[in-house]
N, C-alpha and C positions, 0 to 999 in steps of 0.2 A: 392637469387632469381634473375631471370631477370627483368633488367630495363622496366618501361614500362612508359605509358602519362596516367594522370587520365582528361578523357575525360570531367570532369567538371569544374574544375578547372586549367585546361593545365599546372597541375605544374608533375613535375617529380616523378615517384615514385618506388618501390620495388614489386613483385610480392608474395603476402603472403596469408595463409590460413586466411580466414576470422577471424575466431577468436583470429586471432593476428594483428587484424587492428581494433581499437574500433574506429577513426574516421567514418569506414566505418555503423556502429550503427547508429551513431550519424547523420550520412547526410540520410541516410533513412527514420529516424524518423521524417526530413525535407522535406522528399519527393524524393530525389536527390537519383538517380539509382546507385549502384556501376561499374566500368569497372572491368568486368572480365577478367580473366588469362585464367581460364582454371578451372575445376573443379578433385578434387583428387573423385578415386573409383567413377568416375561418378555424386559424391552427396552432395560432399565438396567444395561450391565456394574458389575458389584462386583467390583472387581480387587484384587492384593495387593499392598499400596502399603507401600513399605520405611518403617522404623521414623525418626520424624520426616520424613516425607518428606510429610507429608499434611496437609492444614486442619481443625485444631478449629473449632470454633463460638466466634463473637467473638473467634478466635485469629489474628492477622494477622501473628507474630512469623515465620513461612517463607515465606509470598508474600502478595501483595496486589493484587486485581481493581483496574483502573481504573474506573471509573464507566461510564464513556462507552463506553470498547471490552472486554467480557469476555472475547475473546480474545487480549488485552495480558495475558501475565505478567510483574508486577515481582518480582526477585530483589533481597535487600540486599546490598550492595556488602561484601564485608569488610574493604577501607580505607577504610572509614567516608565514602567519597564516595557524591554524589546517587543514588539507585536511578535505572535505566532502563529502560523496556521492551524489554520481548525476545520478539519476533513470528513465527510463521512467514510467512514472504513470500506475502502475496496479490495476485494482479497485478490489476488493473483491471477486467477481464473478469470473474473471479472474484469481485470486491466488488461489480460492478452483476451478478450473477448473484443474489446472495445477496440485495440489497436486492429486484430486481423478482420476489423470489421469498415476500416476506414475506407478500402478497396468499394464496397456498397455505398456507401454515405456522404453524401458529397455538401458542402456548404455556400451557400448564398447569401449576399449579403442584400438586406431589404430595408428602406426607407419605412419606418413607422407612420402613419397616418394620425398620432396621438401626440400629446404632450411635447417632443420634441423632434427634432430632424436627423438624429443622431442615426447611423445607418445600425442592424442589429443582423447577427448568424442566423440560419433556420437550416436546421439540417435536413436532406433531401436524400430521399431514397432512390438509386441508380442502377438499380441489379436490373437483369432480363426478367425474372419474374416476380410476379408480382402476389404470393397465395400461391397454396398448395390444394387443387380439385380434390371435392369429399370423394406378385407375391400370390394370396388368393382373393378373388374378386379386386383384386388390385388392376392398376393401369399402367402402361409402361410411362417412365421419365422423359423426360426432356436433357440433350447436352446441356451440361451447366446449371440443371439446376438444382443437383444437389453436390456439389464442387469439394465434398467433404467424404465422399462415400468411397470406401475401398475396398479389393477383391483381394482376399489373402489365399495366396494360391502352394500350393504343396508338389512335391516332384514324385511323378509316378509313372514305373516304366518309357521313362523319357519324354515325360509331358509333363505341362501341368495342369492340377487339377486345383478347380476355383470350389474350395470345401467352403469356408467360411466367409461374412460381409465385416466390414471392421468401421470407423470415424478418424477422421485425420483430426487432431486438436490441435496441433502443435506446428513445429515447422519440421520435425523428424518422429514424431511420437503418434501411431495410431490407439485408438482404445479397441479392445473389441472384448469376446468372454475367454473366459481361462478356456473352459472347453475347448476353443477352437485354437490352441498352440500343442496340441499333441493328436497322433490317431494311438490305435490297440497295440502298430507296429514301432510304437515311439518315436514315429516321423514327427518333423518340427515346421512350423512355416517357413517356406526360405525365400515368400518374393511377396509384395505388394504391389499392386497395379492401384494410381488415381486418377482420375480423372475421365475414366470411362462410362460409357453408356452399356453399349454390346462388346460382349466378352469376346461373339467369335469373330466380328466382322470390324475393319478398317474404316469405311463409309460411313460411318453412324450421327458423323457430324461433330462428333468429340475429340480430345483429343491427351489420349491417356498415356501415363511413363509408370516404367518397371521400376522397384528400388528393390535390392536382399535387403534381406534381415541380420542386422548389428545387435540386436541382442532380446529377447525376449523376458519381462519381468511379468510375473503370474502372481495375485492380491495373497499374502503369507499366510493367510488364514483360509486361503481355498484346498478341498479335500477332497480329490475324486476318491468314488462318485457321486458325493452330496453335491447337490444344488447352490448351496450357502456359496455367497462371496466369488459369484463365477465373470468374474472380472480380470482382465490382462490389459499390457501394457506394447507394443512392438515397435522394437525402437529402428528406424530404417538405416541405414549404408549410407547416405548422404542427405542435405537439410533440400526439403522441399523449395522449390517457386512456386509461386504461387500465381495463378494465371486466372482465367475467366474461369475453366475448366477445375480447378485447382484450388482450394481453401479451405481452411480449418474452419468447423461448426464450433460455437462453443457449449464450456457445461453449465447444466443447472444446475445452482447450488440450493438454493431455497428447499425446504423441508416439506413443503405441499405442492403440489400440481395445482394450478387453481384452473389448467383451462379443463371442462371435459370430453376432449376431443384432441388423439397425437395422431404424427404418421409416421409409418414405418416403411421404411426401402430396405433394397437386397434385391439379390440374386438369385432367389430359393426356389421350389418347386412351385408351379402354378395350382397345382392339386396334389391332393395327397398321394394319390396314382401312379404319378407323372415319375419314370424311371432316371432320368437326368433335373438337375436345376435351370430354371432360366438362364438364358445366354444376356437377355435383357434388362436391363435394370427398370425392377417394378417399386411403386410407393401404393401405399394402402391406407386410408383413414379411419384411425382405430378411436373407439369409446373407450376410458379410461375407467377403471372400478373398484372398488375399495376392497384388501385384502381379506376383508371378510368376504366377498361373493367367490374370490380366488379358492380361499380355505375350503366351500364348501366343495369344491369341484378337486382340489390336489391335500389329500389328508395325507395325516402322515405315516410315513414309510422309509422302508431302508437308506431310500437317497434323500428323505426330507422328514430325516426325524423328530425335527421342529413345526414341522406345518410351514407356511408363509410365513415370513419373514416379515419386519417393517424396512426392512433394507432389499426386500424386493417392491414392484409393484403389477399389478396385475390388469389388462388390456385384453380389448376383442369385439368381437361383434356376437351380440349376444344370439341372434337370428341366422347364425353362419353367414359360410361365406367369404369373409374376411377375417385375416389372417396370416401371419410369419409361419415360414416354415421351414422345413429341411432346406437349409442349403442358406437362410436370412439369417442363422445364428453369430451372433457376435453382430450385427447390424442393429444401427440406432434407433431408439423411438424418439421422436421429435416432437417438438413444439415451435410455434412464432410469438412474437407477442402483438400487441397493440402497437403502428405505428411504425415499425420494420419488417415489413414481410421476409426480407433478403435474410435476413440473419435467424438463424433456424439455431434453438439448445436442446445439446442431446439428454432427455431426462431418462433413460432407459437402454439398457443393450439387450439384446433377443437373447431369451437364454433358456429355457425348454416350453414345452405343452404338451398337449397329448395327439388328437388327430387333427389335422389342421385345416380349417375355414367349418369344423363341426359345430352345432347350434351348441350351447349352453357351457362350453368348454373354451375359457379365455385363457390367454396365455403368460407367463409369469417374464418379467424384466428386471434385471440386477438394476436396483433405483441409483443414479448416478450418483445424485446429492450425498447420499450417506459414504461416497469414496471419495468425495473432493479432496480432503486434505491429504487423503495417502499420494491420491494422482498428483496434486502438487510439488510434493514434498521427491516424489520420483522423478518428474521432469523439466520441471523447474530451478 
């Protein structure tokens, strides 16, 4: 490769595909930017990996891959004691994110054009969709393509009725709000539907399964009718497959939202009017807003004698129009990142407002991040 300057360190180095430079890992996860080379087919940083700091081919004398975990780096000890892995910390959440995600992600193996002939992985995104188009003012979905989204339906006079939207995370575990595991008559949920589109019709293109409900666990510190901590857990009758139609989204853990823009799906009313919920599954692209614009619009009160929370967060369109409503509660706010469109984090569950798609009135969502470790520690 060509010589090149590593702009942080101003020491000399080698111009290498990323994944043959594990320092370049290591100072990221410190914060510290890599200097790029150039990037191969567009998609593959070639960064400038300081001199010995990088893997020849059949050269295992500077690190060595595990088998089993590729992103276990072993470093050699230099008191000649046992090498050990050295990991960045992935919590649970994050490893069943990656696993129920491989279904999306497929791998290729590609011939580098640089330095050596050694073939290299590039992981390739395989879903049906690809982005989510910028409920109220919302659009209806597509089969499949939120494979994650579920109708918690309740028994009434010999029907059922689809009250609440919930998230499949798991292989038996939906999330959805406390709210939506009881009515005024201490009815409970007794059935989840996944994998649907339209609630009333067959033809939809979908293709959805009933599960009962095995047990219902509601966050220990939720207190109707306050607001605070309106988060549930619904544990189904039997463990999911997972199919086209069929998949757990995963959660956001991280402490800030960095994108400003989520969507929300459900099943809820189209207008505030509208005397039944959608039959159709609608997604909405909501503006994200700092708990202070929320605070000036929900002060406090009997059911929110705290004001906003930091454990909530607050979403909407500030111009009406868009918007979660009756019938989307327990239903996720979402995000993509850079790079996977397929793979959608639930940073948000619907969990009240006031009139819905009204100008200057956004809506509040129980922030997932701040329940990771309970969710964990319950279904895991």
């Amino acid at each position: 490769g060509e010589t090149c300057t590593v702009e942080s360190t101003g020491l000399s180095g080698i111009c290498r595909i990323s994944s043959d430079c594990p320092i370049v890992k290591e100072q990221a996860q410190n914060g510290i930017r890599p200097t790029i080379c150039g990037f191969y087919q567009l998609t593959v940083p070639i960064v400038c990996c300081e001199t010995n700091s990088f893997i020849e081919p059949n050269d295992d004398t500077f690190l060595n891959r595990e088998p089993n975990n590729p992103d276990a780096l072993v470093y050699p000890d230099n008191d000649n004691e046992p090498s050990r892995p050295i990991r960045p910390y992935i919590g649970k959440s994050e490893e069943k994110c990656q696993e129920y995600s491989k279904s999306v992600t497929g791998v290729v193996q590609a011939i580098p054009l640089v330095t050596h002939t050694e073939a290299i992985s590039i992981n390739i995104v395989k879903c049906d969709y690809n982005g989510v188009a910028l409920i109220v003012g919302g659009k209806p979905a597509s089969a499949g393509e939120f494979p994650f989204m579920a109708a918690i339906g309740f028994y009434a006079d010999n029907k059922i009725e689809w009250r609440c939207g919930g998230t499949l995370i798991s292989e038996d575990y939906v999330l959805t709000a406390a709210h939506c595991t009881f009515t005024r008559d201490g009815d409970t949920p007794k059935i989840v539907r996944l994998g649907d589109l339209d609630l009333a019709r067959d033809d939809d293109g979908s293709v959805h399964t009933d599960y009962n409900v095995r047990d219902i666990v509601v966050h220990p510190r939720y207190r109707y009718p306050q607001k605070y901590n309106d988060i549930a857990l619904i544990q189904l009758s039997t463990i999911v497959k997972f199919t086209k139609f069929v998949r757990p989204a995963c959660l956001y853990t991280k402490p800030t939202v960095e994108q400003p823009q989520a969507i929300a799906t459900g099943w809820g009313k189209t207008d505030y009017a509208a005397a039944e919920i959608s039959d159709k599954l609608m997604k909405v692209s909501l503006n994200i807003y700092s708990n202070d614009r929320c605070s000036q619009t929900y002060q406090p009160s009997k059911h929110l004698p705290q004001g906003v929370k930091s454990n909530m967060l607050c979403a909407g369109e500030l111009a009406g129009g868009m918007d979660t409503c009756q019938g989307d509660s327990g239903g996720p706010l979402l995000i993509t990142k850079k790079g996977n469109q397929c793979k959608f984090y639930v940073i948000g569950i619907t969990s009240f407002g006031k009139s819905c798609g009204q100008a200057n009135t956004p809506a509040i969502y129980t922030k997932v991040s701040e329940f990771v470790p309970w969710i964990e520690k319950t279904i895991w």
